[in-house]
C-alpha positions in Angstrom: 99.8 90.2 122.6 103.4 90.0 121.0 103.8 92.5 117.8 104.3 90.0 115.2 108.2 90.6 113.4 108.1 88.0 110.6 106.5 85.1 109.5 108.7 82.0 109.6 108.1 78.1 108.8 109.1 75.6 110.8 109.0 71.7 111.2 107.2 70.0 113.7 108.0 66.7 114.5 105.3 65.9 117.9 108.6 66.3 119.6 110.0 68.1 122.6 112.5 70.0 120.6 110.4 71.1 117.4 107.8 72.4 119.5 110.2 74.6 122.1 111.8 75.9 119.0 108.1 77.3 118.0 107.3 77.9 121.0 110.6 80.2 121.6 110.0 81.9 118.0 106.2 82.8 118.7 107.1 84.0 121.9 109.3 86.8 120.2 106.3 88.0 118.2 106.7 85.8 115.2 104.1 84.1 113.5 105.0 80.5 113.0 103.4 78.2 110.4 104.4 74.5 111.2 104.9 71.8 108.8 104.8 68.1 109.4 106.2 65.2 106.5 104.2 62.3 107.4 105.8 59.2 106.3 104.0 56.1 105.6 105.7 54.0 108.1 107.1 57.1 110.4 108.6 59.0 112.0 105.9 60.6 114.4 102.2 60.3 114.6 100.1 63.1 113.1 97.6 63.3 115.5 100.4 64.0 118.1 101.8 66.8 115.8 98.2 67.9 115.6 97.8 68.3 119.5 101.1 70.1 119.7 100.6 72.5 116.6 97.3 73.3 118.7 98.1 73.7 122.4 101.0 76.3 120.9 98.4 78.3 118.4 99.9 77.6 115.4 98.6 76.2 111.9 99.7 73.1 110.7 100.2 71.7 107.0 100.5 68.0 107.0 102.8 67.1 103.5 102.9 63.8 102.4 106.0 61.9 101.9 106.4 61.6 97.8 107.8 58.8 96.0 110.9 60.5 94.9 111.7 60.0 98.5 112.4 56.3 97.4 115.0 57.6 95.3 117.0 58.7 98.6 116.5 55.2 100.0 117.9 53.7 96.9 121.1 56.3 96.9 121.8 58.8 99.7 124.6 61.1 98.5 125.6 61.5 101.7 125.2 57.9 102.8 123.8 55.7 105.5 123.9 55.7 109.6 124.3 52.8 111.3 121.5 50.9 109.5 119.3 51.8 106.4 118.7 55.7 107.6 120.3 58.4 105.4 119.7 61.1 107.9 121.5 63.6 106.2 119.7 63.8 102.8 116.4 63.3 104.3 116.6 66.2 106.5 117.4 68.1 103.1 114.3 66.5 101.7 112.0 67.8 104.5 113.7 71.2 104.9 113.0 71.4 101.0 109.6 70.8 101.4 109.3 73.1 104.6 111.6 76.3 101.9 108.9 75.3 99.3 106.0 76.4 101.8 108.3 78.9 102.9 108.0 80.8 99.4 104.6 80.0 99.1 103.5 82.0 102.3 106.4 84.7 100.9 107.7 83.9 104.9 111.2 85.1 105.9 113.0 81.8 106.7 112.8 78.4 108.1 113.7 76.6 111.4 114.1 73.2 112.9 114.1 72.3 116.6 117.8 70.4 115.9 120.1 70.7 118.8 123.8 70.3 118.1 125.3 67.3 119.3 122.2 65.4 119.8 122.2 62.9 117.1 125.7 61.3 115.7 124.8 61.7 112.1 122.6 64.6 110.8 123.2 67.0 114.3 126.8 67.3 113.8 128.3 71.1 113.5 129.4 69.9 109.5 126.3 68.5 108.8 123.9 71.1 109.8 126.1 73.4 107.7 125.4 70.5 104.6 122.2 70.5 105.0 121.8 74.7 105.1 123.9 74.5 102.0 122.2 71.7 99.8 118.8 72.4 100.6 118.7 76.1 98.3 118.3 78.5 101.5 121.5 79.9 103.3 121.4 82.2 105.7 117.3 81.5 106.0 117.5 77.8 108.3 117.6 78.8 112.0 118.5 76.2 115.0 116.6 78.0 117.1 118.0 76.2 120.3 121.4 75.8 119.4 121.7 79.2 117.6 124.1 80.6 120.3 126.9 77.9 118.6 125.6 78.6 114.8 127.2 81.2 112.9 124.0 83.9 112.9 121.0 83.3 110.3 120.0 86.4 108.5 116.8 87.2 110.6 119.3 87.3 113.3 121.7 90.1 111.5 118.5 92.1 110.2 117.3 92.0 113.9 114.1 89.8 112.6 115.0 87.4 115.5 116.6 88.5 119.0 119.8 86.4 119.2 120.9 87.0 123.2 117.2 85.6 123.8 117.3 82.3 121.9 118.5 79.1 124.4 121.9 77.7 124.4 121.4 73.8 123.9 124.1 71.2 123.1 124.3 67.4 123.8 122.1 64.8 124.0 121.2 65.6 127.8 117.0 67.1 127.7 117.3 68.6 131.3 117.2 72.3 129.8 114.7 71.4 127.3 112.3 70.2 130.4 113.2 73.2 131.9 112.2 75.4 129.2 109.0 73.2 128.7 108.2 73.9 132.4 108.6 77.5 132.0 106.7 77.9 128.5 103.9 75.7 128.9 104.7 73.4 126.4 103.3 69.9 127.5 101.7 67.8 124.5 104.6 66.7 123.5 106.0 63.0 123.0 108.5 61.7 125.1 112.0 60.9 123.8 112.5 57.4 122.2 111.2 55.0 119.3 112.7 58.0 116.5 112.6 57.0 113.0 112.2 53.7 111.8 115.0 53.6 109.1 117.2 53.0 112.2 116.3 50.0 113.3 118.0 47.5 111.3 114.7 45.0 111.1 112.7 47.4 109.3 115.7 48.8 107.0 115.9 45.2 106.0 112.9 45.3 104.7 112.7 48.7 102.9 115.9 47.2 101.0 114.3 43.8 100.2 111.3 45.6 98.6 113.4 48.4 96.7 115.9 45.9 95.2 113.0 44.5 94.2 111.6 47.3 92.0 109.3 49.4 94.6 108.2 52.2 92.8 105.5 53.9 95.2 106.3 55.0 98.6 102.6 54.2 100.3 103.4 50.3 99.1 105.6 50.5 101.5 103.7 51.5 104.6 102.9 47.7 105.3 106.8 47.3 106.3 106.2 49.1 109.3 104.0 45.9 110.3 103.9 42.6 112.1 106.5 39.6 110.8 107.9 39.6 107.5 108.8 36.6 105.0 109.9 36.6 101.7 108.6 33.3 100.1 110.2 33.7 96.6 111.7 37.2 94.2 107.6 37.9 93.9 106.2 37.4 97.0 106.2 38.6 100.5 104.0 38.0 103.6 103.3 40.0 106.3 101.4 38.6 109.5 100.1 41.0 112.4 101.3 40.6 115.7 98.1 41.9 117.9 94.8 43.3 116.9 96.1 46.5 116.6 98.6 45.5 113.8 95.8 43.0 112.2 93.4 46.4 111.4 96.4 48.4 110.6 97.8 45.3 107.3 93.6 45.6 106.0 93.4 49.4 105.9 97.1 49.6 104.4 96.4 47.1 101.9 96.8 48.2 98.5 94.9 46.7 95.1 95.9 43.6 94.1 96.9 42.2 97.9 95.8 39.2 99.3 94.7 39.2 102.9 94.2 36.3 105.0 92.1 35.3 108.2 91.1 32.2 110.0 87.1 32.3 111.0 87.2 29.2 112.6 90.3 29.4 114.8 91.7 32.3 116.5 94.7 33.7 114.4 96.5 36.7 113.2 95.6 38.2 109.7 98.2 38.1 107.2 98.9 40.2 103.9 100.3 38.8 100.8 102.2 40.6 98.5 103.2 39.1 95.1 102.4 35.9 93.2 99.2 34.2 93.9 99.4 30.8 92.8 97.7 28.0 94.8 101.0 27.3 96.3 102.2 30.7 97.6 98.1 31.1 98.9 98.5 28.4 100.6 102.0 29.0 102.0 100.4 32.2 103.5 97.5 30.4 104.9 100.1 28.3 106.5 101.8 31.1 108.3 98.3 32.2 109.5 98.3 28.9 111.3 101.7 28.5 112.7 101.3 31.7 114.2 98.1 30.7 115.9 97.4 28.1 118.8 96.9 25.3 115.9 100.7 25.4 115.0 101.4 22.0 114.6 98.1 20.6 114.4 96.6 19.1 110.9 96.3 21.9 108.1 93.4 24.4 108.7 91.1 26.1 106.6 92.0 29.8 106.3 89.6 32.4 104.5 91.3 34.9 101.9 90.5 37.9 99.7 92.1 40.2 97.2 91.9 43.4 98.5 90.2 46.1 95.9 86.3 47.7 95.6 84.8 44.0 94.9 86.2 40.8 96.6 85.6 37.6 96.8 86.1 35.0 99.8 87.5 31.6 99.2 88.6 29.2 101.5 92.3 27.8 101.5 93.8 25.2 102.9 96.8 26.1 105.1 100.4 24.2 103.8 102.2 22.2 107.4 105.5 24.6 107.7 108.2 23.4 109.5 110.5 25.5 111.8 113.2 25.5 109.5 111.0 26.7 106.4 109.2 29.6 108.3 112.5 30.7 110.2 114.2 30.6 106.3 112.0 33.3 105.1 112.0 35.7 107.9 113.5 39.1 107.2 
């Protein structure tokens, strides 16, 4: 067994490159302690990270994303990407949390499994240099498999980490990451594609409907991550599940003082409301439960809803007849 050099901290995303750069680091003797922020509405899947912090040995803290991350959604300092995704200041907010453990542990420095040239926004050579700088730790944040491009970390120059045998990784190509998977071991992985929400322009929609709107808690936003979205009025949204899957997922992320909907005599998606619950905005809801059901068009239904919270009590509402034009109007 490897002499263990340090003790380092790095994130792990469930990813092919976070978990090569861990696996690279433990293989020169260094204890690694990986870190996952789990995000309401993404990026990554804990259980994944889970399955890949075990398969390479290492423990896992699972931190939870904190409201003051809305504050970032509300104003990057270093701006947006192509949709609502300030890449740049939140990979200084995670390696923030990751320095935070860092210290806690008393651990010698941090690294990521970024790979210059991979992404257009936060893996450019000036922005990993940004986010070294504003997140409080220079010299400390390693690139493990892009080092051989980086200027050297200080666990390189005090010999805490063997430059020459880091990998030399560049571009968005993943052949020598495979490679290097094949040869390490490393297989629980996910595969490439999906990435964070906050780039795909649907979903960044949403997360700026809801902040303008005065969101001030990050879980109430994990619903936007769901199903169809409509904003009925400045109150009030609705969300209705797609598939079972998404149906289970609106009750269970359902927060006190929701309404959720749900035909028992007609097969139909469930829906979440959001907002004001007059008779007319229950029964606009109970509408969408219909038109997105095999009755769409058919005489107005009844559609069984509750508020969401330790006691509830079922009533039955009469779905409102949408039109086209009216649904279609308040999808976001």
């Amino acid at each position: 067994m490897a002499k263990v050099r340090c003790q380092a901290v790095g994130l792990l995303s469930g990813g092919l490159d976070s978990a090569l750069a861990a696996a690279v680091l433990k293989g020169q003797g260094i204890e690694v302690h990986a870190v996952f922020i789990e995000m309401p509405w993404g990026c990554g899947k804990s259980g994944r990270v889970r399955a890949v912090a075990e398969e390479l040995g290492v423990p896992l803290k699972v931190i939870l994303l904190g409201d003051d991350y809305l504050e970032i959604l509300r104003n990057p300092r270093f701006g947006f990407g192509s949709a609502f995704n300030p890449c740049i200041d939140c990979h200084i907010y995670m390696i923030r949390q990751a320095a935070g453990y860092m210290r806690e542990l008393g651990a010698e420095f941090v690294f990521t499994g970024e790979v210059l040239g991979q992404r257009p926004m936060s893996q450019r050579f000036q922005a990993l240099q940004c986010v070294e700088k504003e997140a409080g730790i220079p010299g400390r944040l390693l690139r493990p498999l892009s080092a051989a491009f980086l200027e050297p970390t200080l666990p390189e120059q005090q010999g805490l980490v063997d430059r020459s045998r880091l990998p030399a990784i560049e571009g968005r190509s993943r052949k020598v990451q495979y490679d290097l998977a094949r040869r390490l071991g490393v297989t629980s992985f996910a595969q490439p594609g999906g990435g964070c929400l906050l780039t795909e322009k649907h979903f960044g929609a949403r997360i700026k409907d809801v902040l303008s709107r005065g969101c001030e808690y990050i879980q109430a936003t994990a619903v936007l991550g769901l199903g169809r979205y409509f904003r009925l009025d400045e109150r009030t949204f609705v969300i209705v599940g797609r598939d079972e899957r998404e149906n289970a997922k609106l009750q269970s992320y359902a927060v006190s003082g929701d309404v959720l909907f749900r035909s028992e005599t007609f097969p139909g998606p469930v829906a979440l409301l959001r907002g004001d619950d007059s008779a007319e905005t229950l029964a606009q809801a109970a509408g969408l439960v219909q038109y997105h059901s095999k009755l769409r068009g058919q005489p107005p239904a009844e559609v069984v809803c509750w508020r969401n919270g330790p006691v509830s009590e079922r009533r039955t509402v009469q779905a409102a007849e949408l039109a086209y034009e009216q649904v279609n109007g308040w999808l976001i």
